[in-house]
C-alpha positions as CSV (number, residue, x, y, z in Angstrom):
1,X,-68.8,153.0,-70.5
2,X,-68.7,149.4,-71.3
3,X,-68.2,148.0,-75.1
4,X,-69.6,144.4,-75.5
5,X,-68.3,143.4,-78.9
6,X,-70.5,140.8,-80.3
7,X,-69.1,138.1,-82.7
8,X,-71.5,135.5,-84.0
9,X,-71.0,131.8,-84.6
10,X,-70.5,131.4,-88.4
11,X,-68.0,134.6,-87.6
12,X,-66.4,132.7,-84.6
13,X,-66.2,129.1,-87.0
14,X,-64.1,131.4,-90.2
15,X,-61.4,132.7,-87.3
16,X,-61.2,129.3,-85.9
17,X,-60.6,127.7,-89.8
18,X,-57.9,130.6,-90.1
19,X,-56.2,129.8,-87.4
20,X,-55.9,126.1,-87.8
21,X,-54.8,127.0,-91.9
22,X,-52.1,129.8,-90.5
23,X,-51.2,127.1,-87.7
24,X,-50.8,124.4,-90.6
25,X,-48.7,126.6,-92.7
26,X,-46.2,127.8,-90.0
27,X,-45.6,123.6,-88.7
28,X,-45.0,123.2,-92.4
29,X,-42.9,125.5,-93.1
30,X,-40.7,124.4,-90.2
31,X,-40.6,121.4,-91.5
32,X,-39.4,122.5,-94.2
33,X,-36.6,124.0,-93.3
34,X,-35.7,120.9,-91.4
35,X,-35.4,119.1,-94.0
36,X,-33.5,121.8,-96.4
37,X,-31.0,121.9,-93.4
38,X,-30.7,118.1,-93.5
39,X,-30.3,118.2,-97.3
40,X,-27.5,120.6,-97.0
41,X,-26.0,118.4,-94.3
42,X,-25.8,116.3,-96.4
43,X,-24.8,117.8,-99.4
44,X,-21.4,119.1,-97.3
45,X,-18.6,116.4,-97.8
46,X,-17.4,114.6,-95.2
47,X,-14.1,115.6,-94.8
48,X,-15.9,119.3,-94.0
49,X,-18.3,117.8,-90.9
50,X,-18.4,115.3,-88.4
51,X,-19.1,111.5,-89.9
52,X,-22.5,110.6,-88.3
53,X,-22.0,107.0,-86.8
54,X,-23.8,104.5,-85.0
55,X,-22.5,101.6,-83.6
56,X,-24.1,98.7,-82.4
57,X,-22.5,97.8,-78.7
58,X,-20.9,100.0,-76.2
59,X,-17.5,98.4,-76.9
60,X,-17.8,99.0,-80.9
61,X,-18.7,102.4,-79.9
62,X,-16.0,103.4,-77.7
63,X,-13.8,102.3,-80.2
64,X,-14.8,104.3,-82.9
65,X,-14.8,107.4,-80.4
66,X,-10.9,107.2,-79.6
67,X,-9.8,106.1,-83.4
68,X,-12.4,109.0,-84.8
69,X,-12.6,111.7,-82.3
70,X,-13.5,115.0,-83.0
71,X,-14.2,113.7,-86.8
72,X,-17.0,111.4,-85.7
73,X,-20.4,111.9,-83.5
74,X,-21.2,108.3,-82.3
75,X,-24.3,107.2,-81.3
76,X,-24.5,103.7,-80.0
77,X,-27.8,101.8,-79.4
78,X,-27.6,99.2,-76.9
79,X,-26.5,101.0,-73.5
80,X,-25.5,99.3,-70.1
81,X,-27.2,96.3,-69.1
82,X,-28.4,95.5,-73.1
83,X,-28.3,92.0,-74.0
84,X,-27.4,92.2,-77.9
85,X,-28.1,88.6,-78.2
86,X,-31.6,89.3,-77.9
87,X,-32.0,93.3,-78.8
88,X,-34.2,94.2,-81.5
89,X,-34.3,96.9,-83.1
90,X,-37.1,99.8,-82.9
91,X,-38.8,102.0,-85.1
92,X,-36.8,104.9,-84.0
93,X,-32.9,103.2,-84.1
94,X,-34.0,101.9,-87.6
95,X,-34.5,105.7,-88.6
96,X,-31.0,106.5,-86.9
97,X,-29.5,103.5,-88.4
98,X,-31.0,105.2,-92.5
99,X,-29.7,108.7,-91.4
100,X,-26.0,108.0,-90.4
101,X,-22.7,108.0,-92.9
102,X,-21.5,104.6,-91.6
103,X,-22.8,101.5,-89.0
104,X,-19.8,99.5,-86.9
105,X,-21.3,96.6,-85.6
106,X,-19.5,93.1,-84.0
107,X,-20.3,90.7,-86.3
108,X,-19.7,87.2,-85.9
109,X,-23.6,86.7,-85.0
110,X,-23.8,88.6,-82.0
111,X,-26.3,91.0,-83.0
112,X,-28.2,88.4,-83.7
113,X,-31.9,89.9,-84.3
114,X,-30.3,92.9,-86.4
115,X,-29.3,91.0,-89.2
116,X,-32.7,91.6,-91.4
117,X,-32.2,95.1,-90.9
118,X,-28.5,95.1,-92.0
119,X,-29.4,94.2,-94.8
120,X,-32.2,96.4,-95.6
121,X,-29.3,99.4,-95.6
122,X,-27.2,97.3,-98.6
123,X,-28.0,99.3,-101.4
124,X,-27.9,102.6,-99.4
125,X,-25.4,105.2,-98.9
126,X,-24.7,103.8,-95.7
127,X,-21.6,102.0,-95.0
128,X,-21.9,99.1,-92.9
129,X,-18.7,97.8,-91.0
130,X,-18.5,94.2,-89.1
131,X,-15.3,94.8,-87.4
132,X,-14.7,91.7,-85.7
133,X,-15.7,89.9,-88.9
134,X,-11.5,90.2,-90.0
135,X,-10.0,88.3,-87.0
136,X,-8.2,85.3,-88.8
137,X,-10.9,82.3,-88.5
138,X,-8.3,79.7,-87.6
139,X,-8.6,81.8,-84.1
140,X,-12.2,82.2,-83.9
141,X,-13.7,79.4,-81.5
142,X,-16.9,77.9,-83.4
143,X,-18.4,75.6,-80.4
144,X,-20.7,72.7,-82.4
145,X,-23.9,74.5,-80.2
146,X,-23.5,77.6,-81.6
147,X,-24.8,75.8,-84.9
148,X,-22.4,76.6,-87.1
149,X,-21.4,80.4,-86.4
150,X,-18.0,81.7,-83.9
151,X,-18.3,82.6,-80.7
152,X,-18.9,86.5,-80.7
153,X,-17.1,87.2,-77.9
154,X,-13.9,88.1,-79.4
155,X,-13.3,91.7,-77.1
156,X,-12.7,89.7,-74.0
157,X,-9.3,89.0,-75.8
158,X,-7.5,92.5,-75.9
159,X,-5.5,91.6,-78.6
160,X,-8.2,90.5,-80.8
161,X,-9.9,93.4,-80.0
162,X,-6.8,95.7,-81.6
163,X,-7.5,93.9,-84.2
164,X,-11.3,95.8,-84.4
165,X,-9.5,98.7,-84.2
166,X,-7.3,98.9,-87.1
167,X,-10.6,98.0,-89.1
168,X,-12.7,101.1,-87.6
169,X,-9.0,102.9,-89.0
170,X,-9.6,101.6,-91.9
171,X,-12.8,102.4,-92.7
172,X,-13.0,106.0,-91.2
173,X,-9.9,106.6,-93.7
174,X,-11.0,105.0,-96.9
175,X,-14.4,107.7,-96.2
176,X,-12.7,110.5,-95.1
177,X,-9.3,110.1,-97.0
178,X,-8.7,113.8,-96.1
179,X,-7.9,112.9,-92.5
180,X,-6.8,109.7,-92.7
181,X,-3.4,111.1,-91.0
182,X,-5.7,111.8,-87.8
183,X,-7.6,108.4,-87.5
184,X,-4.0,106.8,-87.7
185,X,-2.4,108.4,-84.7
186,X,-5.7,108.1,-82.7
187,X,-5.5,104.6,-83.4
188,X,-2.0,104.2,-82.8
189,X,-2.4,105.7,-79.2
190,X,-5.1,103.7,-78.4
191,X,-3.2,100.5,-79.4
192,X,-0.8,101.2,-77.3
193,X,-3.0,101.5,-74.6
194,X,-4.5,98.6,-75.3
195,X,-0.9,96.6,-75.4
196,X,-0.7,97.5,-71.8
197,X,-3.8,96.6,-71.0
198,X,-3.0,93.4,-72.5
199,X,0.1,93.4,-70.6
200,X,-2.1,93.8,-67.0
201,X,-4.6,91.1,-67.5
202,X,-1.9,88.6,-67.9
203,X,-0.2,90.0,-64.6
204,X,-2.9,90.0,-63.2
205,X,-4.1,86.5,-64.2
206,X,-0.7,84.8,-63.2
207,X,-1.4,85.7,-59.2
208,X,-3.7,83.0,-59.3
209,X,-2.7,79.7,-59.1
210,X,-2.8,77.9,-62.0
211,X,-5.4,75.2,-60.1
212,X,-7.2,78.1,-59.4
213,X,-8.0,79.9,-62.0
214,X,-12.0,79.2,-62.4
215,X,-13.9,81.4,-64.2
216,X,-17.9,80.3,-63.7
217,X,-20.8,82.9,-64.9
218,X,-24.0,82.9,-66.3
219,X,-23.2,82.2,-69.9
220,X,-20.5,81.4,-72.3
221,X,-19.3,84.7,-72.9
222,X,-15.7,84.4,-71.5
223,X,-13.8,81.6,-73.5
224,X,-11.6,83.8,-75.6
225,X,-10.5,85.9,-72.2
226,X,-10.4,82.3,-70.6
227,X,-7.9,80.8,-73.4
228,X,-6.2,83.9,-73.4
229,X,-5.3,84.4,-70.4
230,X,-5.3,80.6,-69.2
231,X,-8.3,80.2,-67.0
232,X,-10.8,77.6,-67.0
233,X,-14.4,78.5,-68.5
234,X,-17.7,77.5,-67.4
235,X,-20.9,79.5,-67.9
236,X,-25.0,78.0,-66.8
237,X,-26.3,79.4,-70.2
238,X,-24.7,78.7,-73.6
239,X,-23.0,81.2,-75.8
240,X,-26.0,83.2,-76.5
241,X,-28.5,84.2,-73.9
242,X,-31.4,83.3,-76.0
243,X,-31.8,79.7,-74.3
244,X,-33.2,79.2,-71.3
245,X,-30.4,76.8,-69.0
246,X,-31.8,73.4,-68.3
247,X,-32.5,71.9,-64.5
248,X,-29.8,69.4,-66.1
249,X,-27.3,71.9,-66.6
250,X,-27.7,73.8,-63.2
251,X,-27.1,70.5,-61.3
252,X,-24.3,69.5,-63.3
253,X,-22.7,73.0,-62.6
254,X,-23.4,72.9,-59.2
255,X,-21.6,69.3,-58.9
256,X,-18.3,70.9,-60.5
257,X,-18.1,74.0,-58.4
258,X,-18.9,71.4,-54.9
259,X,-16.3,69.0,-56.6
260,X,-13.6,71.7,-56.9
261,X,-14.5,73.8,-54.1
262,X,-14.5,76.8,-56.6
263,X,-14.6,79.7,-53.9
264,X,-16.6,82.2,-56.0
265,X,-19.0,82.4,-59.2
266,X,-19.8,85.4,-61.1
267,X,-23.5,87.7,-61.8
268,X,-23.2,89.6,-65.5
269,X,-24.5,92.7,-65.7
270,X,-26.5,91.8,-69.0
271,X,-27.9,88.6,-67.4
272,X,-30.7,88.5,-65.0
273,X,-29.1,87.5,-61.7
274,X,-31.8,84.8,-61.0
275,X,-29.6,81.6,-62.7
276,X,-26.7,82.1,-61.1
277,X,-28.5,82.1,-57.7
278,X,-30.0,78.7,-58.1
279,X,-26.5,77.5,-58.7
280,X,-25.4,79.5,-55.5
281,X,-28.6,77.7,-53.9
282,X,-27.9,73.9,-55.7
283,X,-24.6,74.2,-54.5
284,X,-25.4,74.7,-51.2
285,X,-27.3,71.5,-51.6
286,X,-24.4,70.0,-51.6
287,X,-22.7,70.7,-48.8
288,X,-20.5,73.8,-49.9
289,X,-20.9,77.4,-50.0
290,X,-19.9,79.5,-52.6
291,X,-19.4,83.2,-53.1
292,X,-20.7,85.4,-55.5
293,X,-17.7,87.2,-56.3
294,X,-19.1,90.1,-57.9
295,X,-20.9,91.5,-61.2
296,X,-18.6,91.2,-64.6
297,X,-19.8,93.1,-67.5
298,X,-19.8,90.7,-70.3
299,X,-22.0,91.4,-73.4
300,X,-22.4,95.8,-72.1
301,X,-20.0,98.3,-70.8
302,X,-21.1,100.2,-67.4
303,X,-22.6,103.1,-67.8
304,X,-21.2,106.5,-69.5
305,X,-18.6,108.4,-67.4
306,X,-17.5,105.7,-65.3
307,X,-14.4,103.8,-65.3
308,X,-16.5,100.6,-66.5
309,X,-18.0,102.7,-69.5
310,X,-15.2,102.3,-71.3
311,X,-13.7,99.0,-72.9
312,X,-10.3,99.4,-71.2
313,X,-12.1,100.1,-67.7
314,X,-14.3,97.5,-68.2
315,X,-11.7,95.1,-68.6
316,X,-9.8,96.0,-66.1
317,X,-12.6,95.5,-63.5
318,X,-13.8,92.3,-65.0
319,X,-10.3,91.3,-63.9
320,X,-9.4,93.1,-61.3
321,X,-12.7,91.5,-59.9
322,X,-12.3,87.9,-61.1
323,X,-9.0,87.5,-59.8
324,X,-9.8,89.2,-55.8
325,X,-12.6,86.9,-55.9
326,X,-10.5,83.8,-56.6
327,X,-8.4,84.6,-53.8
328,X,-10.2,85.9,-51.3
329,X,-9.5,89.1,-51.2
């Protein structure tokens, strides 16, 4: 026997309404409890949980990952290839930015288009740490372009950048006094390491000749590593990507390098590849060929679980790179 059970529409409209209101109620409640959870997050003190972090660059980032460790969860917001000249942020990193403990960021103007939302977390519980913002000025380069502000670029000197370091210290310590023994010997290993990566750039530096050492790439993000480590710097943009180079400028580049017979010029991996082409092209123009010597990573770290996604392998290929280049190897 067949049943044929027979519900009518004002009957079929009521279940429909039900389940929508029972629907409503469960999404609600879960998002309740999402929030109660978050509240008790953050109720725990931070010397009992992980200090919430986000850090502006990859550099900043991988520094607060070896001083914090298993204290801190990092979460940086401009990845490989980001230029932070020009990043803005979104929606989304501005909620990440409200729900961490503490923000490192460079400083020193680089994050240029980030500075309104700096300071829209003053006045919050959020800590906000420039940590290139300490270097003693009378060692900051402030070229008369840059209208006024230092050049940014301060990691490209290792030493300066141990200086960064000891502020992350600083500031993970003053929050979390509890385990301030911990951030201090993280940071005092990773110093050391950095000391001897010091130590290798400047070996590796002094293979080339002292003529030689021409460093020419897409913008002006290499003077510090150039004066520290004695090589001549010239880059097609300015300090900051955010101007476009000039016909003017590319010719006069491409003079120098046919003038000097500079063997090889370098892409950044933050930098569209296109300018330092034409001046590959222009100097050709002229009579001379010169190499592209390879891609340095400038104003981004490589990506996550490679050598180059960390500071000290960046660095070390940046050179390592820079200097085969220069003499043919």
């Amino acid at each position: 026997m067949a049943w044929i059970i027979s519900i009518n529409r004002d009957e079929e409209k009521g279940m429909m309404r039900r389940i929508l209101v029972w629907g409503l109620a469960a999404v609600l409640a879960l998002l309740l409890v999402g929030c109660e959870a978050l509240d008790e997050a953050d109720n725990v003190p931070l010397s009992e949980r992980p200090i919430r972090v986000v850090a502006t660059t990859g550099m900043v980032a991988d520094i607060v990952q070896n001083v914090g460790g298993e204290r801190v969860e990092v979460e940086g917001l401009m990845g490989p290839g980001v230029d932070p000249h020009l990043y803005k942020a979104s929606a989304g990193d501005v909620n990440r930015l409200q729900a961490a403990d503490v923000i490192f960021y460079n400083g020193l103007h680089l994050e240029a288009q980030m500075g309104k939302v700096f300071e829209r977390m003053s006045g919050t519980d959020v800590v906000t740490v420039p940590v290139a913002e300490n270097i003693n000025p009378a060692e900051l380069l402030a070229p008369p372009e840059f209208q006024g502000n230092y050049d940014p670029h301060v990691w490209f000197n290792v030493q300066f950048w141990m200086t960064a370091v000891e502020e992350v210290e600083a500031a993970l310590a003053k929050m979390d006094p509890d385990h301030a023994d911990v951030y201090a010997a993280n940071a005092k290993a990773y110093l050391a390491e950095l000391a001897a990566l010091d130590a290798y750039v400047r070996e590796q530096a002094l293979r080339v000749p002292e003529d030689q050492r021409v460093l020419i790439t897409a913008h002006d993000a290499f003077n510090y590593f150039g004066r520290a480590y004695g090589f001549e710097v010239r880059g097609l943009q300015g300090i900051s990507t955010a101007s476009e180079a000039s016909t003017a400028d590319m010719q006069d580049l491409a003079r120098f390098i046919a003038e000097r017979q500079i063997p090889a010029i370098f892409l950044e991996s933050s930098v569209p590849p296109r300018t330092v082409e034409a001046v590959q092209a222009a100097v050709h123009d002229r009579g001379f060929d010169v190499q592209i010597g390879g891609e340095l990573f400038s104003d981004a770290m490589g990506t996550a679980g490679t050598p180059e996604g960390t500071y000290i392998g960046m660095v070390r290929h940046n050179v390592d790179t820079i200097v085969g280049a220069l003499l043919g190897e």
